[in-house]
CHARMM internal coordinates of N, CA and C (Angstrom, degrees):
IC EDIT
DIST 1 N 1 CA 1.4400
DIST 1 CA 1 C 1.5275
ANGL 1 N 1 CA 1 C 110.72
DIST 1 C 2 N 1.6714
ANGL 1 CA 1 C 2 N 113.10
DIHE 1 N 1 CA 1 C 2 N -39.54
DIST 2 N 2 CA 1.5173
ANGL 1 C 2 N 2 CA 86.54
DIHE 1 CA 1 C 2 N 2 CA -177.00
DIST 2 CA 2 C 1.4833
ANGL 2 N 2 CA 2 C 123.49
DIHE 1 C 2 N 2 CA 2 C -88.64
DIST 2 C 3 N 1.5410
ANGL 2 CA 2 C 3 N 120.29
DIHE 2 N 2 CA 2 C 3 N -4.72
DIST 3 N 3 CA 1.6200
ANGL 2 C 3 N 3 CA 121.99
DIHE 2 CA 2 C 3 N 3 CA 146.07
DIST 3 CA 3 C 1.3297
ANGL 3 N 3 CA 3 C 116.56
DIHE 2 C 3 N 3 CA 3 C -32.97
DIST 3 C 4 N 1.3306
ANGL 3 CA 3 C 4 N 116.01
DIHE 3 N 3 CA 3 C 4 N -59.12
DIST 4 N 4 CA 1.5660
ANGL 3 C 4 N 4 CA 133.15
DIHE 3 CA 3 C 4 N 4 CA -175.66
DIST 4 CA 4 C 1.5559
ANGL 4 N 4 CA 4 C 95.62
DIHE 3 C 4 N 4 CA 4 C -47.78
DIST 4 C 5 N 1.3877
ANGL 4 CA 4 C 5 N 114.97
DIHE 4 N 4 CA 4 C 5 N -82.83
DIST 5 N 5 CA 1.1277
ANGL 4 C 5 N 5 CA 106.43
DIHE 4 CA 4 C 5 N 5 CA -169.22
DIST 5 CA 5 C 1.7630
ANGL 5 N 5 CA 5 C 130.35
DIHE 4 C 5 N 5 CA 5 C -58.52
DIST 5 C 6 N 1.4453
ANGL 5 CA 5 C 6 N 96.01
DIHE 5 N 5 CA 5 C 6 N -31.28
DIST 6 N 6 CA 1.5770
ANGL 5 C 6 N 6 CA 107.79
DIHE 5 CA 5 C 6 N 6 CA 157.56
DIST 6 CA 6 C 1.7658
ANGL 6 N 6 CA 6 C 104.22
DIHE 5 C 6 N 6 CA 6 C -38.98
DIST 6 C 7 N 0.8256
ANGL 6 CA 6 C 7 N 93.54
DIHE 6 N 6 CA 6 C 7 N -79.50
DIST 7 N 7 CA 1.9643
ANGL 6 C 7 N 7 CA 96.33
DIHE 6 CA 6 C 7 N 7 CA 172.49
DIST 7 CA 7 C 1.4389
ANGL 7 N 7 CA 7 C 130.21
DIHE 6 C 7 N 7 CA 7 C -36.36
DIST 7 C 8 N 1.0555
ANGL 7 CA 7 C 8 N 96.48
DIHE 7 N 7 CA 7 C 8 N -37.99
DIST 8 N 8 CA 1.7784
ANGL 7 C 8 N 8 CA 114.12
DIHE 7 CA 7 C 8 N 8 CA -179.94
DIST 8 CA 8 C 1.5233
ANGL 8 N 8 CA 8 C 113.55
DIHE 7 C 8 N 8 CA 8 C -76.12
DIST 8 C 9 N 1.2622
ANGL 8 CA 8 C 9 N 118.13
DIHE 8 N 8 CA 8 C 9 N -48.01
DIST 9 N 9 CA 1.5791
ANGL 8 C 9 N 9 CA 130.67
DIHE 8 CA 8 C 9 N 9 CA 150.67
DIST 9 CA 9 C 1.6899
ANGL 9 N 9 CA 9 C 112.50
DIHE 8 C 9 N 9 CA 9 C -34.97
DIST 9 C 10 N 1.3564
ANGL 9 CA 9 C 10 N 124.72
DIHE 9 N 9 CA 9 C 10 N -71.07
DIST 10 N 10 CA 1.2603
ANGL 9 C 10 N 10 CA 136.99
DIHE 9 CA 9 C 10 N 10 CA -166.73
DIST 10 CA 10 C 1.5508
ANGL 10 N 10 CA 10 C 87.73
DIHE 9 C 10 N 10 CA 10 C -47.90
DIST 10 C 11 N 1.5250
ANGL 10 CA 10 C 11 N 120.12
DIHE 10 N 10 CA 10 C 11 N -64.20
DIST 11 N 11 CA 1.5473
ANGL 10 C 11 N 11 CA 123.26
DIHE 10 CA 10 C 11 N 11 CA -147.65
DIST 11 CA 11 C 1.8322
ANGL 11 N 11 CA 11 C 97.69
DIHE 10 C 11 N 11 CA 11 C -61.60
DIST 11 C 12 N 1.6751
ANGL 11 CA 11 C 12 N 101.38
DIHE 11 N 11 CA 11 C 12 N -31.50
DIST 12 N 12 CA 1.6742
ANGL 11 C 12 N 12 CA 95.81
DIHE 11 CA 11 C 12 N 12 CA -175.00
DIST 12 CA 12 C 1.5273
ANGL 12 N 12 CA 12 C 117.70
DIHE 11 C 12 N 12 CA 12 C -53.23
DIST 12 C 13 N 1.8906
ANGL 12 CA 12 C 13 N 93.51
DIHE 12 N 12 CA 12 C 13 N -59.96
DIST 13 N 13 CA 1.5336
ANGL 12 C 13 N 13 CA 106.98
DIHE 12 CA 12 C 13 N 13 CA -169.44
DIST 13 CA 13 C 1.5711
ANGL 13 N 13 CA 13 C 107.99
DIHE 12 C 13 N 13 CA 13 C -62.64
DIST 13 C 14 N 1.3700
ANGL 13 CA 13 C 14 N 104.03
DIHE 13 N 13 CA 13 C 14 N -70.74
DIST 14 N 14 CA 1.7975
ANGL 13 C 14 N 14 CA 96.54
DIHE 13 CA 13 C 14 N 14 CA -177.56
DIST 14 CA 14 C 1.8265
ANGL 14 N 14 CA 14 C 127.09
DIHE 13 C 14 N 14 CA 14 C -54.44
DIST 14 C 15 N 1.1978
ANGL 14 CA 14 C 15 N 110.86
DIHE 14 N 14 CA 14 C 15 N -36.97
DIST 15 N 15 CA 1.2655
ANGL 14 C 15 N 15 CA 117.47
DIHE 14 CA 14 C 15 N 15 CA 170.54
DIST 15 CA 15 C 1.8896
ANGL 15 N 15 CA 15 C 136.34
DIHE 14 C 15 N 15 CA 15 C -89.30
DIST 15 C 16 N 1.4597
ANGL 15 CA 15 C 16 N 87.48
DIHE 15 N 15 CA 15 C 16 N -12.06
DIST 16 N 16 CA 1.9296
ANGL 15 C 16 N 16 CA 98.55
DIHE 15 CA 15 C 16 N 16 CA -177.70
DIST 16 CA 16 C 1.2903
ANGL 16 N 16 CA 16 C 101.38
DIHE 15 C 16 N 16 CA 16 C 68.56
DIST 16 C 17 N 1.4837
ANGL 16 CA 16 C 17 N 156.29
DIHE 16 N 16 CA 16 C 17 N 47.68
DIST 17 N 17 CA 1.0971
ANGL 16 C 17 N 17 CA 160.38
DIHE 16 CA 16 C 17 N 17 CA -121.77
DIST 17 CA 17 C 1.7338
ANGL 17 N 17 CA 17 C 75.49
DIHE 16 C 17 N 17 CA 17 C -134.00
DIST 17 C 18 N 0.8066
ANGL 17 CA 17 C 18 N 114.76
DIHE 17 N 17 CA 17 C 18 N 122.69
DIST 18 N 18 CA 2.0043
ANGL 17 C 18 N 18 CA 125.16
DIHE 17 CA 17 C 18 N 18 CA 178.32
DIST 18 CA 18 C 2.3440
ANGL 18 N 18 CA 18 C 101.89
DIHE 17 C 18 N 18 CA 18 C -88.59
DIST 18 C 19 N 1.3371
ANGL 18 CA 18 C 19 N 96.37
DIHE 18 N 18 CA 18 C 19 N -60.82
DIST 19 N 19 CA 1.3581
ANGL 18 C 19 N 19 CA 101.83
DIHE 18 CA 18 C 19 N 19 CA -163.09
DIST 19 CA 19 C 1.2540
ANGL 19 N 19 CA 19 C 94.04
DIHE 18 C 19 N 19 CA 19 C -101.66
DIST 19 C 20 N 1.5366
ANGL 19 CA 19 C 20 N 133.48
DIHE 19 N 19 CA 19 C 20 N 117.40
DIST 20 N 20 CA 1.4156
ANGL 19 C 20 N 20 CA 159.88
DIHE 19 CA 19 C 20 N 20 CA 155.01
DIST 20 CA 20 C 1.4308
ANGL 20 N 20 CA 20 C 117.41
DIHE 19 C 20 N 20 CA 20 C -78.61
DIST 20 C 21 N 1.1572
ANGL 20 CA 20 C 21 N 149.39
DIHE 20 N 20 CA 20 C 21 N 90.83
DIST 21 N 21 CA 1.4129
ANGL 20 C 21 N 21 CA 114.22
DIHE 20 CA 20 C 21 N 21 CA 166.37
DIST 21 CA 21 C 1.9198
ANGL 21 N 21 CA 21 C 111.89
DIHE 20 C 21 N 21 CA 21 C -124.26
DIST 21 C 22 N 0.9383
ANGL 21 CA 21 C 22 N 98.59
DIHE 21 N 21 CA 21 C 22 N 143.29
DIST 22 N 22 CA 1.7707
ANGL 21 C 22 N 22 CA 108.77
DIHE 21 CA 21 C 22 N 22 CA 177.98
DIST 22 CA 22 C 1.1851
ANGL 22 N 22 CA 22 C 106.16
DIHE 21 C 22 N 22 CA 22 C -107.84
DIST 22 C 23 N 1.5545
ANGL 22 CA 22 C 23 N 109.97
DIHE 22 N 22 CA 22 C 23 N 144.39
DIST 23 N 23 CA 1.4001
ANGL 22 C 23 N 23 CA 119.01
DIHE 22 CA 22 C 23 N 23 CA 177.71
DIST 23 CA 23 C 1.6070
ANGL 23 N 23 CA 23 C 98.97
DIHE 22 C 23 N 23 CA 23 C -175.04
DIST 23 C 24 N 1.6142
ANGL 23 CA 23 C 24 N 88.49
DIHE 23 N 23 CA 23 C 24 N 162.09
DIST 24 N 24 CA 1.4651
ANGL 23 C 24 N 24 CA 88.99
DIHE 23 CA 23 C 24 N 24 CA -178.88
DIST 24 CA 24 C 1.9972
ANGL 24 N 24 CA 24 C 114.76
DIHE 23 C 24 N 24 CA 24 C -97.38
DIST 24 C 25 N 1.3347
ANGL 24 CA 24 C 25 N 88.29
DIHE 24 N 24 CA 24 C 25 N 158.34
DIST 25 N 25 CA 1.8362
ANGL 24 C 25 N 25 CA 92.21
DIHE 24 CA 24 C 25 N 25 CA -178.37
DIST 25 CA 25 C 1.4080
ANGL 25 N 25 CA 25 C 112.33
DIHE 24 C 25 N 25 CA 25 C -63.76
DIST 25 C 26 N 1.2152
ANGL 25 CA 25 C 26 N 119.26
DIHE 25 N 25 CA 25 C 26 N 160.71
DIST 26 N 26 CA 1.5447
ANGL 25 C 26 N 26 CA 111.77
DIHE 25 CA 25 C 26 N 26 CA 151.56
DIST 26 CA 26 C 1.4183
ANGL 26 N 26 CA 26 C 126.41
DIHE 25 C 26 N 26 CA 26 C -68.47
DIST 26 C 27 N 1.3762
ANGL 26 CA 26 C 27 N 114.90
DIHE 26 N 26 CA 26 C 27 N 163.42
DIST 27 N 27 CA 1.7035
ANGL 26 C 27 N 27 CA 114.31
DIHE 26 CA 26 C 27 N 27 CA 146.38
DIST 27 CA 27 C 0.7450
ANGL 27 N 27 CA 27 C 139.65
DIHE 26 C 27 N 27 CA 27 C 4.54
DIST 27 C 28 N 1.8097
ANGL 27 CA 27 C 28 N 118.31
DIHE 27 N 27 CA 27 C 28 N -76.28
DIST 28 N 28 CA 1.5116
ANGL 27 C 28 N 28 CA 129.88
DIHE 27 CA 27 C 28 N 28 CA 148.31
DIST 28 CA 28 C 1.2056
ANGL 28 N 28 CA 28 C 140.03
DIHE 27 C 28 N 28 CA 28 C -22.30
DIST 28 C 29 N 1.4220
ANGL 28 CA 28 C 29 N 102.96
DIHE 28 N 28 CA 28 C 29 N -55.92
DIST 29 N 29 CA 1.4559
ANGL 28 C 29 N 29 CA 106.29
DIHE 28 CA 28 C 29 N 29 CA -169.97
DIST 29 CA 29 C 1.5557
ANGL 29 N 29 CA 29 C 118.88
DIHE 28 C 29 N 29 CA 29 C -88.71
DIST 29 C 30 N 1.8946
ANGL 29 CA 29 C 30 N 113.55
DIHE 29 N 29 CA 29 C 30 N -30.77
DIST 30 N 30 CA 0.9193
ANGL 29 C 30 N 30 CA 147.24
DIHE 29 CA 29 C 30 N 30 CA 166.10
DIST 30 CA 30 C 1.6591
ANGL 30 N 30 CA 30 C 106.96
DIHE 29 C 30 N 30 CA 30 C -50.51
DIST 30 C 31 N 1.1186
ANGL 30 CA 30 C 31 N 116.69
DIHE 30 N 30 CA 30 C 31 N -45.45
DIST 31 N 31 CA 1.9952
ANGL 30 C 31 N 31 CA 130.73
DIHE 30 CA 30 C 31 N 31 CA 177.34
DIST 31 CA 31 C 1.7581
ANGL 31 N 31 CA 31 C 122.84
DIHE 30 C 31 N 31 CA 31 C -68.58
DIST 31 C 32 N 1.9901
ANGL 31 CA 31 C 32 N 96.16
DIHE 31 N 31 CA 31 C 32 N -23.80
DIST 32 N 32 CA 0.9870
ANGL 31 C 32 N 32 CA 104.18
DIHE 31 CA 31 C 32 N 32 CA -158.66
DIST 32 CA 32 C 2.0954
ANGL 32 N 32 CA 32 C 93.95
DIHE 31 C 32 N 32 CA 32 C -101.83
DIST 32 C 33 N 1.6832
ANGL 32 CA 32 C 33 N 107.96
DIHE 32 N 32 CA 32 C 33 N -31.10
DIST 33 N 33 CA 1.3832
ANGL 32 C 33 N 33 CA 110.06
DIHE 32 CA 32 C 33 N 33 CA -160.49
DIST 33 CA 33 C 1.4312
ANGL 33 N 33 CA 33 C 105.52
DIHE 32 C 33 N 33 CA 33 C -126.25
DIST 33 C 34 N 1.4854
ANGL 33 CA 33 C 34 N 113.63
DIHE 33 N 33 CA 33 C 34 N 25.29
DIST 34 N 34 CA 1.5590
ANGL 33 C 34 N 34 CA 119.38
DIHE 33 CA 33 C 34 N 34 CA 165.74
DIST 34 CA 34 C 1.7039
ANGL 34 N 34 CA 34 C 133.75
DIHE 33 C 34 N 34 CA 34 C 73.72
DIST 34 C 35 N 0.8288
ANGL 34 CA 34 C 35 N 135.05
DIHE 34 N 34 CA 34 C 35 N 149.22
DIST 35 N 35 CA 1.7021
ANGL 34 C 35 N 35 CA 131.87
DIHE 34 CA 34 C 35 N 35 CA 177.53
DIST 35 CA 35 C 1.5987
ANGL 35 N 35 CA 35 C 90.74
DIHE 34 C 35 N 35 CA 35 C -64.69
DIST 35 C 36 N 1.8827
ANGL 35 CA 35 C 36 N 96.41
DIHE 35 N 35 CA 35 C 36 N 141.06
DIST 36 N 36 CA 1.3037
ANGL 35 C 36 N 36 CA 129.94
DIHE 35 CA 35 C 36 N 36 CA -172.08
DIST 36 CA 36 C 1.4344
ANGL 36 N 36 CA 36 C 137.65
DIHE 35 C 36 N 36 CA 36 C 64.30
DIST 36 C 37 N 1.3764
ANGL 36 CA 36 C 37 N 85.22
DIHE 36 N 36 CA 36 C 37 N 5.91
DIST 37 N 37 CA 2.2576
ANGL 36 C 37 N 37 CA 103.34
DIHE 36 CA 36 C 37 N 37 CA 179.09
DIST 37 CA 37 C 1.7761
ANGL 37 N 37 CA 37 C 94.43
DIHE 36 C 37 N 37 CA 37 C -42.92
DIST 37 C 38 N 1.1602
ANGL 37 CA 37 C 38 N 106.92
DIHE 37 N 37 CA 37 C 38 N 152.92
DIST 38 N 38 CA 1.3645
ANGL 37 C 38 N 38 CA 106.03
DIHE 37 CA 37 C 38 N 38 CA -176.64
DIST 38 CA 38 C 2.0634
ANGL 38 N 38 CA 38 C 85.01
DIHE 37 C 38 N 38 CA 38 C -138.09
DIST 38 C 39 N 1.6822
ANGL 38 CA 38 C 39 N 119.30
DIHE 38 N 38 CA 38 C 39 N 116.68
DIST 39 N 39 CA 1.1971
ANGL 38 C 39 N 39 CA 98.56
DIHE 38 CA 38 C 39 N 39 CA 178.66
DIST 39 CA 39 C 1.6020
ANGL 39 N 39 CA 39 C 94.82
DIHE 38 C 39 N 39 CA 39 C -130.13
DIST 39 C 40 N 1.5677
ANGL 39 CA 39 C 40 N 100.51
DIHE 39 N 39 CA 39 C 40 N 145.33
DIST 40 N 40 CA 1.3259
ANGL 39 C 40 N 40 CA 118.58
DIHE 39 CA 39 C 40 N 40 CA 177.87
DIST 40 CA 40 C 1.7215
ANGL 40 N 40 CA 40 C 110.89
DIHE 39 C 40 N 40 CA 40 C -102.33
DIST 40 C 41 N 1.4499
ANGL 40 CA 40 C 41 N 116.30
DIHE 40 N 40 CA 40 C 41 N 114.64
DIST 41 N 41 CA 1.6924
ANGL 40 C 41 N 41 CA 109.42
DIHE 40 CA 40 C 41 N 41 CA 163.41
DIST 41 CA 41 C 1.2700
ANGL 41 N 41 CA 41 C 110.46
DIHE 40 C 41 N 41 CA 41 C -126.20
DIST 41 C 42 N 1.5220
ANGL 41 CA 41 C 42 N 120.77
DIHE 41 N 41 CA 41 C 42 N 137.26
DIST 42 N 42 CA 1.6256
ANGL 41 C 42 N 42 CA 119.44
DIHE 41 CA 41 C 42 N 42 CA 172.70
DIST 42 CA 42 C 1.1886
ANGL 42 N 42 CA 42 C 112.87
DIHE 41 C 42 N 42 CA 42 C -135.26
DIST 42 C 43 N 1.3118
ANGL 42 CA 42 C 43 N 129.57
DIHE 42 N 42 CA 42 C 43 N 160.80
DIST 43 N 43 CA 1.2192
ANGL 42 C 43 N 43 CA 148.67
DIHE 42 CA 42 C 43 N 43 CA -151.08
DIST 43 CA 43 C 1.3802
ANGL 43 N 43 CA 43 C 107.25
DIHE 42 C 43 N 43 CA 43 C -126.13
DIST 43 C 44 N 1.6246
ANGL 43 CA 43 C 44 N 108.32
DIHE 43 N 43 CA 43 C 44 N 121.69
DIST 44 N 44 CA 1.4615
ANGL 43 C 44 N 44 CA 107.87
DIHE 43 CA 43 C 44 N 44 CA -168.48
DIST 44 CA 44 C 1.6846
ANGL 44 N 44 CA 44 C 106.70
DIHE 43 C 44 N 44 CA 44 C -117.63
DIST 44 C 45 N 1.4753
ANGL 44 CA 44 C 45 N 111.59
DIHE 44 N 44 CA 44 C 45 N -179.75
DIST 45 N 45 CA 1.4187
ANGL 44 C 45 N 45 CA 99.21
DIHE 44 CA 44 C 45 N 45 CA -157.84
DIST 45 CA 45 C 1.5772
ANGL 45 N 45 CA 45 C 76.66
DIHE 44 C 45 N 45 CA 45 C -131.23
DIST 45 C 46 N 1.7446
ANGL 45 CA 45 C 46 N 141.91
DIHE 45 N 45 CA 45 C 46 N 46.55
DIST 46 N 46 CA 1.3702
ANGL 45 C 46 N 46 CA 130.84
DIHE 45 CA 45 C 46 N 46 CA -174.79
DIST 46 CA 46 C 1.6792
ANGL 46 N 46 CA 46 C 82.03
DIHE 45 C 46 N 46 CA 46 C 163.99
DIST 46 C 47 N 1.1159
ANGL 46 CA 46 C 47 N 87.01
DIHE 46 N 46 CA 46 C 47 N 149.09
DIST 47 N 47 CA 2.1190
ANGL 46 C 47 N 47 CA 105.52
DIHE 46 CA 46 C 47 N 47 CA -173.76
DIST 47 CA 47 C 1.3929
ANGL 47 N 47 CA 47 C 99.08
DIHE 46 C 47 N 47 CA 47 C -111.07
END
COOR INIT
IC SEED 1 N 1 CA 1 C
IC BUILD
């Protein structure tokens, strides 16, 4: 968790990133990409 948030910080200050949220994966994804995957997705408003 505090990687995560280590990360979540960076994206605020350097990027102005407004909406942060951390959480953990499910089962699934967690079974498929191992203890400590750290994954970043964001949502853009222009391609």
């Amino acid at each position: 968790m505090d990687e995560a948030n280590y990360l979540a910080d960076i994206m605020r200050d350097r990027f102005h990133v407004k909406d942060v949220l951390v959480n953990y994966v499910g089962p699934v994804i967690g079974a498929h990409s191992g203890p400590g995957t750290i994954a970043l997705f964001f949502l853009g408003t222009e391609r």
